[in-house]
Each structure stands twice: as C-alpha cells, then as structure tokens.
DRENDO-1510 file (C-alpha; in Angstrom, 1 decimal, always signed):
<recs>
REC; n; res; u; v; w
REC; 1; UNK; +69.9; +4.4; -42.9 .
REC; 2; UNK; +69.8; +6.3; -39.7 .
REC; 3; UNK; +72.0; +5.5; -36.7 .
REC; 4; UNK; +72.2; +7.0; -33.4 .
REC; 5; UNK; +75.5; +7.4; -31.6 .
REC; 6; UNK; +75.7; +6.9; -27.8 .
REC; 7; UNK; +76.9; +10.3; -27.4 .
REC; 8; UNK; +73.6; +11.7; -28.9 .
REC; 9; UNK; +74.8; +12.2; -32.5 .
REC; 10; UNK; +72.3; +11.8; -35.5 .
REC; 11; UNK; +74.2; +10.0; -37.8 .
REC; 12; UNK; +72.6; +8.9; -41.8 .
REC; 13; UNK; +74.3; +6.5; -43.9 .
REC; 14; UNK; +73.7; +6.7; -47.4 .
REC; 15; UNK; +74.6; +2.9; -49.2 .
REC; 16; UNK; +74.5; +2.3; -52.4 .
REC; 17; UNK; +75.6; -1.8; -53.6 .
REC; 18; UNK; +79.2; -2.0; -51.7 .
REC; 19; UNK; +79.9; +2.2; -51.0 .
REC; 20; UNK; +78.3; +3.9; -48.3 .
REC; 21; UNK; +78.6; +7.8; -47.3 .
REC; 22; UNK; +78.1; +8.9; -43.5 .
REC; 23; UNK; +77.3; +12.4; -42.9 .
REC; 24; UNK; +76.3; +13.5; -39.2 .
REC; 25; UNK; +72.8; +15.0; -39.0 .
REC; 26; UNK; +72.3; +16.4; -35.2 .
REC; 27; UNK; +74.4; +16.4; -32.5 .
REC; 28; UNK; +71.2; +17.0; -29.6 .
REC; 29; UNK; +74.2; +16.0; -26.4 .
REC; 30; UNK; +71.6; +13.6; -24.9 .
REC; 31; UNK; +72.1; +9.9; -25.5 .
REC; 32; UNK; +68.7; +9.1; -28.4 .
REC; 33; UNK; +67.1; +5.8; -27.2 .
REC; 34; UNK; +64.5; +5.7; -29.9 .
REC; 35; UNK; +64.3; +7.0; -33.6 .
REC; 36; UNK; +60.8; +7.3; -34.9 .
REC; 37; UNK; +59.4; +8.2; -38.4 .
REC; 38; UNK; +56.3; +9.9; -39.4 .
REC; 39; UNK; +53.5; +7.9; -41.3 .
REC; 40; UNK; +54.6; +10.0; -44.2 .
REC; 41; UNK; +58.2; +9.9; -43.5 .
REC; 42; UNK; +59.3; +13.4; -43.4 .
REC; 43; UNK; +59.8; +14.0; -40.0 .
REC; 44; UNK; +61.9; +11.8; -37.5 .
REC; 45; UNK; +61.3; +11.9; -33.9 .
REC; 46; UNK; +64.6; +11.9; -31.8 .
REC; 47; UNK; +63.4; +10.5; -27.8 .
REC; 48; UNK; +65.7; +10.8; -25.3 .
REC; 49; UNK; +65.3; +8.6; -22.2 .
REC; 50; UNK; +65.2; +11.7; -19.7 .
REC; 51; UNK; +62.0; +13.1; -21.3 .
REC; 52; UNK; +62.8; +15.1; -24.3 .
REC; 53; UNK; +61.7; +14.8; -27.8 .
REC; 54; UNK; +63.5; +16.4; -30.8 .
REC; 55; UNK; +62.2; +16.5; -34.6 .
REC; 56; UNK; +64.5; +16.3; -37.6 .
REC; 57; UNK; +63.3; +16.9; -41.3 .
REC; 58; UNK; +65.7; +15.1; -43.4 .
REC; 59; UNK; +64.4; +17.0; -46.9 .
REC; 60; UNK; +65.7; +20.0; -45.0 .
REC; 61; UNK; +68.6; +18.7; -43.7 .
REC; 62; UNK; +68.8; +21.5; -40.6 .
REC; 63; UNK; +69.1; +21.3; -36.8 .
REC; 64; UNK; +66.9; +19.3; -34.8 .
REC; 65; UNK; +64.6; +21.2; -33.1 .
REC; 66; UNK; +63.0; +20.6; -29.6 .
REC; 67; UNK; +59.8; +19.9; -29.4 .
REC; 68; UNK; +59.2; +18.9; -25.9 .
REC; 69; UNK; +61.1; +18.2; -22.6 .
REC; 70; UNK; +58.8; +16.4; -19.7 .
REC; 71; UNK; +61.6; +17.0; -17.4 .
REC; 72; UNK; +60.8; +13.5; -16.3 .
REC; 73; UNK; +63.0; +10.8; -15.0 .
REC; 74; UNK; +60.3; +8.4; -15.8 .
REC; 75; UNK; +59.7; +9.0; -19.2 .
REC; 76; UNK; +59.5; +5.9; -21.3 .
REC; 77; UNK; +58.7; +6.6; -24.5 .
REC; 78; UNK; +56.3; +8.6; -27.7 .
REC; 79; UNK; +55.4; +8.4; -30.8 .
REC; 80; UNK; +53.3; +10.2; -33.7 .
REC; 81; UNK; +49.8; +10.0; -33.3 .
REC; 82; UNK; +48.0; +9.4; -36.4 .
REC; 83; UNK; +47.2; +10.5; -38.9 .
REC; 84; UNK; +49.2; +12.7; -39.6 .
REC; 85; UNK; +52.3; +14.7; -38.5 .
REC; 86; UNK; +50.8; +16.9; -35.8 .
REC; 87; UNK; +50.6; +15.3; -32.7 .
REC; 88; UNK; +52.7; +13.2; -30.5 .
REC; 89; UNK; +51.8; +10.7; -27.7 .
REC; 90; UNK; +54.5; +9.7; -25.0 .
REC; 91; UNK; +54.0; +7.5; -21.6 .
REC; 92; UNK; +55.8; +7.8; -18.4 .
REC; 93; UNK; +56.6; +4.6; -16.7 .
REC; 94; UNK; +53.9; +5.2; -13.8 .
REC; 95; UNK; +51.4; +4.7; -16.8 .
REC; 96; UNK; +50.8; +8.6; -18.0 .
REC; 97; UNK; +49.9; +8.5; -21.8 .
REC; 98; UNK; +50.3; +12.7; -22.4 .
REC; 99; UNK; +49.6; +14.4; -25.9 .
REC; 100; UNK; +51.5; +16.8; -27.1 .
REC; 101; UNK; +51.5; +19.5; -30.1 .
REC; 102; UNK; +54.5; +19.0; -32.3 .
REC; 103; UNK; +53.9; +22.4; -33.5 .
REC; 104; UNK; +55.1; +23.9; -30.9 .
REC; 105; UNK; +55.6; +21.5; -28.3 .
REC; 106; UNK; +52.0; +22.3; -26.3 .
REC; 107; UNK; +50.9; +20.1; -23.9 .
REC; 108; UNK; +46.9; +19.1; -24.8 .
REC; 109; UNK; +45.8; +16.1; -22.5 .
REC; 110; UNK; +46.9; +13.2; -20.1 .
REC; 111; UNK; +45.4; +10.3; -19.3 .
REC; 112; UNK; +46.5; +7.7; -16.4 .
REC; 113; UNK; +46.2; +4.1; -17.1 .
REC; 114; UNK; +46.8; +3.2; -13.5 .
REC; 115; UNK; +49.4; +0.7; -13.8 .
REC; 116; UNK; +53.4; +0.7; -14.4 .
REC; 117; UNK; +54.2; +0.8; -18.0 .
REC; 118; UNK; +57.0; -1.4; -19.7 .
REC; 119; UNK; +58.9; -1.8; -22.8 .
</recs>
C-alpha cells in the first residue's frame, strides 16, 4: 500500500495477515494530491497540486525524480497516457489538456477544451 503524507512524504506499507512494515519512500516537500500507477505498474506518478509531477520506480527503490513542473497555479491534474509508460497527459483547470514526455519531462502538445475543468 502506498500512502501520502500531508507534508509530501512517500510513505509504502508492506502488510502481511495482522503485521505491517512502513518504510518512507520520497520525501518530494510539496503536499502529493494524487498517486498514480502505470498500466504496467512499475512506475508511480507523484502530482502535486501546484503543477509538478514526480515519478518513483518502486523495483528500484531510489529518489523520486522530477519529471515536469507547469509552474501553474491551475493545474489540476495528469495521468499516464496509454499504452505504455512514456507519456503523460495533465489538464489545467481553464481546460488545457498538455502532453508531456516522461523521459525527460518535454513538453509535445496542448490542446484547449474551452471550458473550466473539474474534479
């Protein structure tokens, strides 16, 4: 199971019947509002409300990395785009659906829906 902390904290919880182990993945100092797997689970997306995106490879167990930062107040939220593990979709709340390379965090296209976007 993974958990994110307020505080921005990565947090997996390992149960097995009535014991459980926490360890504390990624520590990314910007309060996570979504967690989001690949189709293939080995990658987790990490979105912060203020526009970044971080990935985390739990095989590997390392730092999450930054993929993105939209710099924007009115960034709502993203998600893979499948198939695959390559690219990412995100929408602003103005309605701005942007793709994005997760290989190195490249913007590649936009496209405005002309209306406001809600979760």
């Amino acid at each position: 199971l993974y958990f994110s902390a307020q505080e921005g904290i990565l947090i997996f919880y390992h149960i097995k019947e009535l014991q459980y182990e926490m360890k504390i993945c990624a520590d990314i100092s910007q309060p996570i509002s979504s967690l989001i797997f690949s189709p293939d689970y080995t990658s987790l997306l990490l979105v912060t409300d203020q526009g970044t995106v971080y990935s985390y490879k739990p095989a590997h167990s390392g730092e999450a990395v930054k993929l993105l930062d939209t710099s924007s107040s009115c960034f709502l939220a993203a998600d893979f785009l499948t198939p695959g593990n390559n690219y990412c979709v995100s929408v602003t709340i103005s309605g701005e659906v942007q793709v994005w390379s997760l290989e190195d965090g490249t913007f590649l296209s936009k496209l405005n829906l002309g209306t406001e976007v809600h979760v």
